[in-house]
C-alpha positions in Angstrom: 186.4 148.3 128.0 187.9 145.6 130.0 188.5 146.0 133.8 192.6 145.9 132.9 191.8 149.3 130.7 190.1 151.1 133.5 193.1 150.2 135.6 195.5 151.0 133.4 193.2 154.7 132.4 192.8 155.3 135.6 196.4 155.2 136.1 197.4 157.5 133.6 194.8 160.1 134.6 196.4 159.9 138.4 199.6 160.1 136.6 198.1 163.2 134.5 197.0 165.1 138.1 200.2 164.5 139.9 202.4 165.7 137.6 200.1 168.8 136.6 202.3 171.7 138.2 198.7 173.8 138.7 198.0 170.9 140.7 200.6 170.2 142.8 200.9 174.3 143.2 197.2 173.9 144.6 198.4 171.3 146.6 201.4 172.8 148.0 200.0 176.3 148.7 196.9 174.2 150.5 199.5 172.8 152.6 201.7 176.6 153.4 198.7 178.2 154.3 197.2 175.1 157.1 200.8 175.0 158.7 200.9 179.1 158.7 197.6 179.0 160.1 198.5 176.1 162.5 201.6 178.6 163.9 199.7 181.5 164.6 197.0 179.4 166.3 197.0 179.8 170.2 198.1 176.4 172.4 195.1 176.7 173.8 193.1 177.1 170.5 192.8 172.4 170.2 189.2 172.6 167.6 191.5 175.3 165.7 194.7 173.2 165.3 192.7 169.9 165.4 190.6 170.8 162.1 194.0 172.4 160.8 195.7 168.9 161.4 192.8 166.6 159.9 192.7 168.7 156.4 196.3 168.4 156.3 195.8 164.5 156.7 193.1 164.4 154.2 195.6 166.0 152.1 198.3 163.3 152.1 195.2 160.8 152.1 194.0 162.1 148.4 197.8 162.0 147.2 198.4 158.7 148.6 195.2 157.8 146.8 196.1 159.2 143.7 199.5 157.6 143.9 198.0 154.2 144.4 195.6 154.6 141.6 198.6 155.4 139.9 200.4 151.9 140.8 197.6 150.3 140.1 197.9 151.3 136.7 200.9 150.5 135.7 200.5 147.2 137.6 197.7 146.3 134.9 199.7 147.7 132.6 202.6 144.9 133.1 200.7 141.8 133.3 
């Protein structure tokens, strides 16, 4: 399999996650329950709402990975 082919798999699989609704369900019930948790956290409470903030970013980090994965793909896919 060429390296163009992994691309352009790899793209289709990211494609594949991000438009699986279990997935994104995962995803956005993930996300409800950090900023519920974050709201009833106490000012005070900074390891609490600082843990709360960096799995929120690692969240957006994996989509944004999986989206460029994604554009990767169809990148290959076009030349």
């Amino acid at each position: 399999m060429t390296d163009k082919q992994k691309l352009i798999d790899k793209g289709n699989h990211a494609k594949r996650l991000l438009e699986d609704e279990v997935f994104l369900e995962a995803f956005s019930r993930i996300e409800a329950d950090l900023f519920d948790e974050w709201k009833s956290s106490g000012v005070n409470e900074y390891d609490e709402r600082s843990e709360l903030f960096l799995t929120f970013k690692c969240l957006e980090r994996l989509k944004a990975r999986l989206r460029a994965i994604l554009d990767d793909g169809t990148i290959a896919s076009r030349s």
